[in-house]
C-alpha positions in Angstrom: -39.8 55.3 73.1 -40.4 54.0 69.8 -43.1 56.4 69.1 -40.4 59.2 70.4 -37.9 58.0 68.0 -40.3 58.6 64.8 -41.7 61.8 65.6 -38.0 63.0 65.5 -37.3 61.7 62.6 -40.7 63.2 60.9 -39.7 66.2 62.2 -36.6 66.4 59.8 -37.8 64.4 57.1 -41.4 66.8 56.6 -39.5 69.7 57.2 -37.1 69.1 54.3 -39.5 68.1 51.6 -41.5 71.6 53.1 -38.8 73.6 52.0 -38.6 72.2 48.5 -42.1 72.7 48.1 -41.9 76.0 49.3 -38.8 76.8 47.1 -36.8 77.6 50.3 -34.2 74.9 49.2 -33.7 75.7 45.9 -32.7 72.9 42.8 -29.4 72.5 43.3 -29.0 73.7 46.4 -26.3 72.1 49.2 -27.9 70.5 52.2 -26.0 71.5 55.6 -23.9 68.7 56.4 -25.7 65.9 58.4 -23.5 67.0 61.9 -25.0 70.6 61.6 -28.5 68.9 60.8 -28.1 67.4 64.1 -27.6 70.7 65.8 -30.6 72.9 63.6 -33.4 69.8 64.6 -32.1 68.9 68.3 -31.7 65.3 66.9 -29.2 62.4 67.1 -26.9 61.6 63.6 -28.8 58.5 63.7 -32.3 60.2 62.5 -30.7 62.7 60.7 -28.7 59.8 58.4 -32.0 58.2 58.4 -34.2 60.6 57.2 -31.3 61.5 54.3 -31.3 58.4 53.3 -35.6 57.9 52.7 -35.3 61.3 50.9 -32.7 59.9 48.8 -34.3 57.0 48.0 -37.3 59.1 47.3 -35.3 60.6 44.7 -35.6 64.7 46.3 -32.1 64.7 47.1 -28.8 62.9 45.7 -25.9 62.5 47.3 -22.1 63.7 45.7 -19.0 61.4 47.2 -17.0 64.1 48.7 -19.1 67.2 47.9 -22.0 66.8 49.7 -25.8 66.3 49.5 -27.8 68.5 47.0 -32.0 69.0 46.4 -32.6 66.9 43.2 -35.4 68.7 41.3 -39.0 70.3 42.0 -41.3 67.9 43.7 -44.2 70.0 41.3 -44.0 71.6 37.8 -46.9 74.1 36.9 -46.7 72.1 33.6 -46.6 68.7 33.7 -43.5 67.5 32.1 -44.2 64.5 29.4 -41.6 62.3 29.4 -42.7 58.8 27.6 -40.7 55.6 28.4 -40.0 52.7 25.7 -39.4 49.3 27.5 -39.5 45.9 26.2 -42.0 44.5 29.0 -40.1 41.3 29.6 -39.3 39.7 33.1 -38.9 42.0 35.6 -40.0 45.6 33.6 -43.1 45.9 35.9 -41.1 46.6 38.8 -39.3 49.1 36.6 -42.7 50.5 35.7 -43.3 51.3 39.1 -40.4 52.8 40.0 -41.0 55.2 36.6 -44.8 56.0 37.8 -43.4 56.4 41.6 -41.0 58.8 40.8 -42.9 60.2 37.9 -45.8 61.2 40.4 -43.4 63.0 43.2 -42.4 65.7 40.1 -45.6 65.8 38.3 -44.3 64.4 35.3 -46.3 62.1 32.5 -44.8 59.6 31.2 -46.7 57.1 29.3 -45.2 53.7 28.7 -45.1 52.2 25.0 -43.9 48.2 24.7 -41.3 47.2 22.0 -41.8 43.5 22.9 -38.0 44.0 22.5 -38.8 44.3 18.1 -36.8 46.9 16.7 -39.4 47.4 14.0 -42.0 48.4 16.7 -39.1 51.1 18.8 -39.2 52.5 15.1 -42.6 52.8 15.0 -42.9 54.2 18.4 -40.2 56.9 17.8 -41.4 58.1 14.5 -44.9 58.8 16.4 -42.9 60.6 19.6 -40.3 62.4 16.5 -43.4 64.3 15.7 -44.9 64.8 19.7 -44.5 67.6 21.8 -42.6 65.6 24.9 -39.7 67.1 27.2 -37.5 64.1 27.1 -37.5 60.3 26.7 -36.4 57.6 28.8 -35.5 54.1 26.5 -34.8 50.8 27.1 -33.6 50.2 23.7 -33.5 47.1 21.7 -30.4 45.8 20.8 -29.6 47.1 17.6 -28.5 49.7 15.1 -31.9 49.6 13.7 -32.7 52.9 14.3 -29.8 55.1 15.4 -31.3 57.9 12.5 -34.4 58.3 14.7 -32.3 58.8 18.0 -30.1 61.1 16.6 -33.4 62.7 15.2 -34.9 63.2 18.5 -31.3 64.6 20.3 -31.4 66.9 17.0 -34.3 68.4 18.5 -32.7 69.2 21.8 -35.0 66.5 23.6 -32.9 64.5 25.9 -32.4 60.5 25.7 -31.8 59.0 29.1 -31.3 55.0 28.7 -32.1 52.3 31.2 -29.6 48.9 31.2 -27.9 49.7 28.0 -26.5 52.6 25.9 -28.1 53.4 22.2 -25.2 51.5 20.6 -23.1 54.5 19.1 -25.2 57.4 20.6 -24.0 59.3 23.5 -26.7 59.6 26.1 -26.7 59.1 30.0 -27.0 55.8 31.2 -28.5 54.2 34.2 -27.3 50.6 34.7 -26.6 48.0 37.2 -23.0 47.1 38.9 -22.7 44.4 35.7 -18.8 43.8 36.2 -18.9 44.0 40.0 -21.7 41.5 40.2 -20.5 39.2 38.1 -17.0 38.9 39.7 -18.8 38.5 42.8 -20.5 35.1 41.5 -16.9 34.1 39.8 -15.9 34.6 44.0 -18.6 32.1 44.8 -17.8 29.7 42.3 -14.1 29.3 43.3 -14.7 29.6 47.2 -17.0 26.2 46.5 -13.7 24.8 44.5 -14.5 25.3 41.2 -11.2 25.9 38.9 -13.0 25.0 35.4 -15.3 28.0 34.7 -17.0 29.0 31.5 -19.1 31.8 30.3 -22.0 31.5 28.5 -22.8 34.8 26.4 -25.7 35.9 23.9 -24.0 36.9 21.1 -20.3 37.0 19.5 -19.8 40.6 19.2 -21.3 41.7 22.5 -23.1 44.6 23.5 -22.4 46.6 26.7 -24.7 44.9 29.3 -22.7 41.5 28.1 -19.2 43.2 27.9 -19.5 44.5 31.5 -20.6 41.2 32.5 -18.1 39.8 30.9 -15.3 42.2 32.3 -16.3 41.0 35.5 -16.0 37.4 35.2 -12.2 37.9 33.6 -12.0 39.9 36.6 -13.0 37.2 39.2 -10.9 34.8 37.2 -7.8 36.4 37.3 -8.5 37.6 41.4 -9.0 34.0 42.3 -6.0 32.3 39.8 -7.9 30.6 37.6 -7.4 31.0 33.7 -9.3 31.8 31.2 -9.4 29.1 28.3 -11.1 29.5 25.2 -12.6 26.9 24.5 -14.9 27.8 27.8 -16.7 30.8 26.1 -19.6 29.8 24.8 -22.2 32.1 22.6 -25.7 32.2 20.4 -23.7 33.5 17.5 -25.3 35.8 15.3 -28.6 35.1 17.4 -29.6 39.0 17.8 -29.2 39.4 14.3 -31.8 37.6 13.5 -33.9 38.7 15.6 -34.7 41.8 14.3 -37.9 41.2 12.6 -38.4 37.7 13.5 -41.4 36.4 16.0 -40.7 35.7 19.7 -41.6 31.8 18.2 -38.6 32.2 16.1 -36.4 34.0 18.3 -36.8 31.3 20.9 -36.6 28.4 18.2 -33.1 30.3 17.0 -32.1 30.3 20.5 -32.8 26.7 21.4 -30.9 25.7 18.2 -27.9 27.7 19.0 -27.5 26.6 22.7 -27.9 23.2 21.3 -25.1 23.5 19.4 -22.9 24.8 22.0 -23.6 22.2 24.5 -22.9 19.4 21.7 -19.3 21.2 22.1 -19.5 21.4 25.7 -19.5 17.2 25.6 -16.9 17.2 22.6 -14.4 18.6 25.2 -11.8 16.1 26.9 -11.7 18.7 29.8 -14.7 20.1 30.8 -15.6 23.3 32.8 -17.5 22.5 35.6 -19.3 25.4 36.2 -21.0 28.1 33.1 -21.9 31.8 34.4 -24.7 32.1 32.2 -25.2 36.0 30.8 -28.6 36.6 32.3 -31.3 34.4 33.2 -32.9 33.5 30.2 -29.8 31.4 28.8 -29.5 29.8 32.1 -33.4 28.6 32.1 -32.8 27.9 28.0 -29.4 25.8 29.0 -30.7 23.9 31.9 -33.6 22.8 29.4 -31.2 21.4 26.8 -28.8 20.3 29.1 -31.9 18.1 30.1 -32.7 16.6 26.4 -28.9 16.2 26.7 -28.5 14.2 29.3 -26.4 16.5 31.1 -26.9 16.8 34.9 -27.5 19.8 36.3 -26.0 20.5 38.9 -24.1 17.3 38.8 -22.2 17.3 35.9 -22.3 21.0 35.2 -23.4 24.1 37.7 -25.2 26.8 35.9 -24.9 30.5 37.6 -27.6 33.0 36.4 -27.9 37.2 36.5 -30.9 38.9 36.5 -32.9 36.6 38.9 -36.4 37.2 37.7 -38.0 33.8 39.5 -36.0 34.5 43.0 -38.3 31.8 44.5 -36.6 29.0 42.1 -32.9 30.2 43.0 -33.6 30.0 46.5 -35.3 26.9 46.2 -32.5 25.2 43.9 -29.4 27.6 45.3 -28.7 28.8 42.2 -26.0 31.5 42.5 -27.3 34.3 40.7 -27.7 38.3 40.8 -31.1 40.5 41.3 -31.2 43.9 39.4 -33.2 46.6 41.8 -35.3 47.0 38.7 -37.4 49.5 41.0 -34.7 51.5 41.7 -33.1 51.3 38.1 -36.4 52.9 37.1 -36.8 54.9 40.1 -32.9 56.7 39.0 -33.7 57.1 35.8 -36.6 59.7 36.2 -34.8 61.5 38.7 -31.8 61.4 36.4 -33.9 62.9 33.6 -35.8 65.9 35.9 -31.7 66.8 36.7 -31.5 67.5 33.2 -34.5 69.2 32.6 -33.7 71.5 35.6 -30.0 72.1 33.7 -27.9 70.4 36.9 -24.9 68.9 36.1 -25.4 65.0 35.7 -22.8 61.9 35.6 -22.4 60.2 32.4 -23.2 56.7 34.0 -25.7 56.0 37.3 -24.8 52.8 39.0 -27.7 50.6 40.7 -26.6 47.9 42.8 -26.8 44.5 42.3 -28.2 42.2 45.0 -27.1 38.9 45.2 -28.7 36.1 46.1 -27.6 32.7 47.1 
């Protein structure tokens, strides 16, 4: 029966990527709806959503809410397209890597990788050498600066498209693929108050923040004012001018500066009479740079204080210590980003801003 079940469903999932190849379905091009699929292969709405849904996630067909489903680019190119990728190679970027190379591989494209180490001195560098390339667009995880805004607009200058991965090109227009930042984090803000917390802080990077932070951000006002609870200054917490600093400093210094500066907000955590019992910590990397001060502090964690992180780049440790915490789909962030960029080579029409989904965990 099993076996059954599978050949039907390889029978409309090979016959779709066939017609691509063969040009049959066209870029573009509107898929019959899935209840006229059903009828064309002599097969239930079951295999027909199923198969939709693998060629979507293969990236060969997308999906419009209320318009229908479309073919998303040309699985081949007589020409490789070279479309180089800039990433910071921290944390999680391998599995955002692989979803590049994946995706990459299903429209012939080449897109070597080139690591920032997150040093806006080095993206300069490694845009001044692709400025002067032949290359037919550029995907960018860019660092988090205005450091070299010239060199962007440069590179759009020259009609070569700029798609971006987590974060926009602070004032550059390009098309973003990020994850559900403000949902996600109004979902953990719903966690902490259904376990009775009514004291809740937020523990950002920097003062003026950028947009992954600000979304972030939206969302926990968000879950504060959904579940009641206010939102008292004296809970936001922040590394200052942190980032600026950072911009031709070593990762040493960076994570010296950074030690310093949670330091100092935690001395002001104790200072205060009334104390939040619970931070949601920006990403992951304050949370594991808190808990380790909050240590030397004598703070207890989870005790005294319970620390919620986003990112969730050791998921082993949160399920082990039930920290509340959010997984980017770094795979498919990667994975969107390419197929985002071949619509654009192709000349489709293409949304401003791709949401990935969050996954939470704990």
């Amino acid at each position: 029966m099993e076996k059954k079940k599978e050949t039907l469903y390889a029978k409309v999932y090979n016959d779709i990527i066939s017609k691509i190849k063969s040009g049959e379905l066209k870029v573009g091009e509107k898929l019959p709806k899935e209840i006229e699929l059903t009828k064309i292969y002599g097969v239930s709405r079951i295999t027909v959503a199923r198969a939709l849904k693998d060629l979507a996630e293969s990236n060969l067909i997308y999906r419009v809410k209320k318009s229908g489903t479309f073919v998303n680019g040309k699985l081949n190119h007589s020409t490789p397209l070279i479309i180089p990728t800039i990433l910071p190679f921290e944390g999680d970027f391998n599995d955002i890597m692989t979803g590049i190379q994946n995706t990459a591989l299903t429209y012939n494209v080449f897109t070597p990788f080139y690591n920032t180490r997150n040093n806006a001195e080095r993206e300069r560098s490694f845009l001044k050498e692709l400025l002067s390339s032949s290359l037919d667009g550029l995907i960018v995880y860019p660092c988090m600066s205005f450091h070299n805004l010239d060199l962007y607009a440069a590179i759009l200058t020259k009609k070569i498209p700029i798609v971006c991965i987590d974060r926009p090109i602070e004032g550059i227009e390009t098309p973003l693929v990020t994850s559900t930042n403000a949902d996600s984090m109004c979902g953990i803000v719903d966690k902490l108050a259904a376990k009775g917390h009514k004291r809740i802080g937020f523990f950002s990077i920097s003062e003026q923040m950028a947009y992954t932070e600000t979304e972030r951000f939206r969302g926990f006002c968000r879950g504060l004012v959904k579940n009641g609870l206010p939102l008292r200054k004296e809970y936001l917490f922040n590394t200052y001018d942190l980032h600026k600093k950072e911009l031709s400093s070593t990762p040493s210094q960076q994570r010296q500066l950074f030690h310093k500066y949670v330091k100092n907000e935690l001395m002001r955590y104790l200072s205060l009479k009334e104390k939040p019992t619970a931070i949601c910590c920006m990403n992951d990397n304050t949370l594991e740079m808190i808990d380790k001060v909050a240590k030397q502090l004598g703070i207890a964690i989870p005790d005294d204080l319970m620390l919620t992180g986003f990112d969730c780049t050791d998921i082993e440790r949160a399920r082990n210590t039930g920290i509340i915490s959010v997984r980017q789909d770094f795979y498919k962030l990667g994975a969107t980003a390419v197929s985002l960029m071949i619509r654009i080579c192709n000349g489709q029409s293409y949304p401003p801003i791709e949401l990935v989904d969050g996954i939470p965990v704990n």
